[in-house]
Every structure is written in structure tokens, then in C-alpha cells.
N, C-alpha and C positions, 0 to 999 in steps of 0.2 A: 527602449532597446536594452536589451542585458549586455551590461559590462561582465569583463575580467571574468569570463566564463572560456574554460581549456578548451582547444577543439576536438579534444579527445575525450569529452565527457559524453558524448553520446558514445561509442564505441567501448566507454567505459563502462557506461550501465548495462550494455548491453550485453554486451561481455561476463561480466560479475555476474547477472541475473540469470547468465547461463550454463555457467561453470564455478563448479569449487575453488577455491582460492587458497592453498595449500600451505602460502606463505602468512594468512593472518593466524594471529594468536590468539586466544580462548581470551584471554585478558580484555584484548583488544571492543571486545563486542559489550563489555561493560562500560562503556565511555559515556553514553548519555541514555540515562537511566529518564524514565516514564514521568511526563508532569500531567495531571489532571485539571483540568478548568469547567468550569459551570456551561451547559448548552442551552439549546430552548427547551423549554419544556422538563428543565429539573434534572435532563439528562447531561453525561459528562461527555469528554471530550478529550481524550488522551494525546500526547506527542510526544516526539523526542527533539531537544536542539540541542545543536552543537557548532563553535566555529563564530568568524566575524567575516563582515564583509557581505558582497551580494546575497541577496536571498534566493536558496533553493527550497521549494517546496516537494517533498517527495510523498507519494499516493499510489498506494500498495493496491493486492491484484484481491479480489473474494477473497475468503479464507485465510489470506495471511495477515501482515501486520507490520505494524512498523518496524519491525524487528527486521524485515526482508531486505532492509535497508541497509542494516549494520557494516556489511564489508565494506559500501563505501563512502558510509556519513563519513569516520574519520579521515578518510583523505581528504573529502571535501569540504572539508572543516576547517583545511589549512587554512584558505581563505577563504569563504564563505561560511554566510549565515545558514544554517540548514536544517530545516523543518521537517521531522516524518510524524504523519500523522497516522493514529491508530481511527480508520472509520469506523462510522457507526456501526455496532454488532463486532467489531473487530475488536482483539485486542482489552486495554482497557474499558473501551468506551463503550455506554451505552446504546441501546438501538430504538430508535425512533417509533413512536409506534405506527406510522406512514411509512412506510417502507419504498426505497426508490431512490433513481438514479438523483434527482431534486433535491432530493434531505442531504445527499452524500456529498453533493456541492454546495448546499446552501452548508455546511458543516464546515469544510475547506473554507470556504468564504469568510464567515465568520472569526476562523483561526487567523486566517490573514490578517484581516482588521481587527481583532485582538492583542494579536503582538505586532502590529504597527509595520507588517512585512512592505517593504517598497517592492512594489515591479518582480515580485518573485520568477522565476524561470522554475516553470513548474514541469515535472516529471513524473510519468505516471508509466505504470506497468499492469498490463494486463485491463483487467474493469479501472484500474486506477488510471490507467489513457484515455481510457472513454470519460471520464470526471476531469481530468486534464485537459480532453478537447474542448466540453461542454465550456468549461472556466475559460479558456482564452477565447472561443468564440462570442463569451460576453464581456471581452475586453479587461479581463482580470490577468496580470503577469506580464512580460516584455518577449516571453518566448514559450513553447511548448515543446517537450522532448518525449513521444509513443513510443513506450515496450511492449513490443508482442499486442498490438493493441486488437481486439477481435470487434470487425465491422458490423458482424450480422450476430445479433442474439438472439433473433427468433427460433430458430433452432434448439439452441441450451435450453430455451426457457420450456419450448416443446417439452421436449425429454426431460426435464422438471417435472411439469407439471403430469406428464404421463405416469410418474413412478410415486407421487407423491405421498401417497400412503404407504409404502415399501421404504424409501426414502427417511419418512418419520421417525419410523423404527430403525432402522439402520443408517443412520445419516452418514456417524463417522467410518463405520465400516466403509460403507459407498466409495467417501473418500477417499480412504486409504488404498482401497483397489485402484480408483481411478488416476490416482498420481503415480503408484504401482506399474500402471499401463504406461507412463512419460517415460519410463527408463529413471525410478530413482536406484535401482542398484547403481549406477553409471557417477553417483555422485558420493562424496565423500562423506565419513560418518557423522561429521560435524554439520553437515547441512542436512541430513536426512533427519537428524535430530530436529533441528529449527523449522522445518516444513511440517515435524509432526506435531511441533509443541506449538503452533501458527493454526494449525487446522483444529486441533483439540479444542481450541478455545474459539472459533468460531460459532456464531448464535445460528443454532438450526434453522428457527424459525424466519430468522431477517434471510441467509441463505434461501431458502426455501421458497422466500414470498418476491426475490427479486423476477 
């Protein structure tokens, strides 16, 4: 069971994850800077902690990164242990060369039992809810918290593999139109930043092969 977890930490993330946050400070998002660790297979394994007390595991959506986390590790940090991990292909971390929902959690997993997380209350956003379900339906964590979690991927993955060669070539352009289509004028210039410097660094080909 998760302790000393606020009842306003879902409504928190959810919130955050949807809207600019006006009042953090550019300072602020330097607080827990990237540690790297050895994975299977020779590849790494990035995260960010910060914080004491219960553990939260936080598990970002495609394309971004631990970073997506920033506005509200430091609150959650007051009291709590909080872990954001950079997935495979994401971020720091290397990309598996099996590609798939299985690696992304055998990865999360792994980090767990690495640094000795108890009972994490794990939170994921976007494809990182679907890795969040996976793990508590094998009895990893004491609770599970879905953002924007999308049920049916058969579709995405359609229109993936339909464009793939167009795709190849224009991976981040793609992107950049199709977040374009979410309404990012609607968001403040400090987060439009972070969503492009999230996507930039995304591995085409681990994208591509999901």
C-alpha cells in the first residue's frame, strides 16, 4: 500500500502535464541533474532523483524524457523519494536493440531493483502509462497513477508504419508539425522549449520500430 502520498498528486500531474506553470523558475528545473548506470546489454540507463521518503517512480510519454517531469519532481521531493527515468531511446539512455513495450519495462524494473526502491507508486504519462500498467499488473509498486494513458495503439502504429519511409527522412519535422497540431502555441515559451529539446533527442529508429 503507498504511504504519505497527497490526494492531490494525481490532479497534480495531471494538471502540470497540461498546463504551463508560470510561477516555476528557470533555476528550479536544474535540481536533479541526469545519473547514468550500466543496462543489459552494455547499454545505459539514465534518471533523475531527488527527495526522501516514499518512492515515486515517474515514466515519460515517446519522445520525451525525464525532463517532462521537472515542474513537479521538486515539489515531490519534499517528501518523497522520486525517480524519473530517461527510457530506452530517450533522453540519455541507450536503445535496446529489441525494441518494445518488454525492454521498457524490463528497464523500469531493473532501475527499481537497482536502487533498492520499495513499493514505488509509479506514474506514468502517456506510452509511460502503458509501462506503468504493464508493471503493476506484475505486481511491481503499491499503486499506479495513468496520464493521458492511450488504450488502443493499433492505429498509431498503422499510420507509422504506412509513412515509414517519408517518416525516415523527415522524422523530426513530422514531429514538430504534429505537436504543432496539439495547440503548442497555447503554451508558454519555456515549455515549448522543453518539448522541442525532448523530441530533438529522441532515437528515430527506436520511435519508429515501436
Amino acid at each position: 500500500m503507498c504511504t504519505n502520498i497527497r490526494p492531490w498528486t494525481t490532479a497534480a500531474f495531471a494538471a502540470t502535464l497540461a498546463l504551463p506553470d508560470p510561477e516555476l523558475k528557470q533555476g528550479d528545473q536544474n535540481m536533479s541533474e541526469p545519473t547514468i548506470i550500466d543496462g543489459p546489454e552494455g547499454r545505459k540507463i539514465a534518471y533523475r532523483r531527488a527527495g526522501s521518503g516514499s518512492s515515486v517512480l515517474l515514466l515519460h510519454g515517446i519522445t520525451e524524457g525525464s525532463e517532462t517531469f521537472l515542474p513537479v519532481i521538486d515539489n515531490l521531493a519534499a517528501d518523497h523519494d522520486v525517480v524519473a527515468i530517461d527510457m530506452a531511446g530517450h533522453g540519455l539512455s541507450s536503445a535496446p536493440e529489441i525494441v518494445g513495450l518488454e525492454q521498457m519495462a524490463m528497464d523500469a524494473g531493473l532501475l527499481v531493483q537497482t536502487l533498492g526502491l520499495e513499493n514505488p507508486l509509479l506514474v506514468g504519462h502517456s506510452y509511460g502509462a502503458i509501462i506503468a500498467a504493464a508493471l503493476a499488473s506484475n505486481g511491481l509498486g503499491c499503486g499506479a497513477v495513468l496520464v493521458d494513458q492511450a488504450f488502443e495503439l493499433s492505429a498509431f502504429r498503422e499510420l507509422l508504419l504506412a509513412n515509414r519511409e517519408q517518416l525516415q527522412e523527415n522524422f523530426h519535422p513530422f514531429y514538430d508539425q504534429m505537436f504543432e497540431s496539439f495547440g503548442m502555441d497555447k503554451l508558454g515559451e519555456r515549455d515549448r522549449k522543453l518539448l522541442s529539446h525532448m523530441h530533438a533527442q529522441a532515437d528515430r529508429d527506436f520511435v519508429l520500430a515501436q
